[in-house]
C-alpha positions in Angstrom: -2.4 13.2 -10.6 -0.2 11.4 -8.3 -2.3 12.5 -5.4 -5.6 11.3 -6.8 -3.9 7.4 -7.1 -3.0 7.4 -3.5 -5.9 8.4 -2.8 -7.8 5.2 -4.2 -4.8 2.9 -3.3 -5.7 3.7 0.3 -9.4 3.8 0.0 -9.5 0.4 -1.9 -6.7 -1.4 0.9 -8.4 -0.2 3.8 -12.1 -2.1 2.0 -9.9 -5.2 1.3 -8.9 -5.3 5.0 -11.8 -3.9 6.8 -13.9 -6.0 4.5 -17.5 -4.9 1.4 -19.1 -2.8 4.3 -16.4 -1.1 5.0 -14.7 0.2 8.6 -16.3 0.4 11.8 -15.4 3.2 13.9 -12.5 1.8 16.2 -12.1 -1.4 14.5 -8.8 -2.9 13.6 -5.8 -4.1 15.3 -3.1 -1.1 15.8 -1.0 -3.7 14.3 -3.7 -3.8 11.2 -3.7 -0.4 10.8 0.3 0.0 10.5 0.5 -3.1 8.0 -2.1 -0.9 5.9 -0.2 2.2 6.2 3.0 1.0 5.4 1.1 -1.3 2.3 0.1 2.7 1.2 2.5 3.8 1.5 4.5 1.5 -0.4 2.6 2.0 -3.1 3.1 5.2 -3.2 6.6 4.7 -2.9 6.3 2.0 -6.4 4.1 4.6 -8.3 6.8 7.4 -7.8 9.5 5.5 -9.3 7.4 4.2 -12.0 6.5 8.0 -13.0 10.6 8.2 -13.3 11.0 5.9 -15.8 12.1 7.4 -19.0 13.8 10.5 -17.0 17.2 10.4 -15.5 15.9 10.2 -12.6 15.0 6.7 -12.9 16.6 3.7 -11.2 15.3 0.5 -11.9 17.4 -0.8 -8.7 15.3 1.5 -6.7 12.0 0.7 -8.5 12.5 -3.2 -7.9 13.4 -2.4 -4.1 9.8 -0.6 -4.1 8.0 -3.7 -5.6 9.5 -5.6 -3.3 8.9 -3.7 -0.5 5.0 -3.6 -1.5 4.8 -7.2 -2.0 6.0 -7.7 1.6 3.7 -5.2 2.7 0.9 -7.0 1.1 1.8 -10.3 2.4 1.5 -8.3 5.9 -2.0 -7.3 5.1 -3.1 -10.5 4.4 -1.6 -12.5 7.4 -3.5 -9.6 9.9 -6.9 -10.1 7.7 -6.5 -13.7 8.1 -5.7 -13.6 11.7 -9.2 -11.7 12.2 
């Protein structure tokens, strides 16, 4: 289940930045790309520690370091699709 969310997290990021028709072969910034990778993965990281809440598991310290770490992942996004 997990899986199938990162799955569309990444698909929809990579439209945002890449723009509607979608990515060229060998376009982007290597820069671009990592600020997309590390936005997924960041959610990924956020959706992980949601899916702990309710368990022992869960540490709301950690899940508000994720947030933050996706908010400053998605401010990276949009600085390098503004630059282009």
């Amino acid at each position: 289940m997990v899986r199938h969310g990162e799955q569309v997290v990444g698909l929809q990021v990579r439209q945002r930045v890449a723009g509607p028709s979608g990515p060229a072969e060998g376009s982007g910034t290597v820069s671009e790309k990592d600020a997309v990778s590390r936005l997924a993965e960041a959610k990924r990281l956020v959706t992980q520690e949601l899916h702990k809440q309710g368990t022992p598991d869960y540490d709301p310290r950690s899940h508000q370091r994720a947030i933050e770490a996706e908010r400053k992942a998605q401010d990276a996004v949009d600085a390098e699709a503004a630059q282009h």
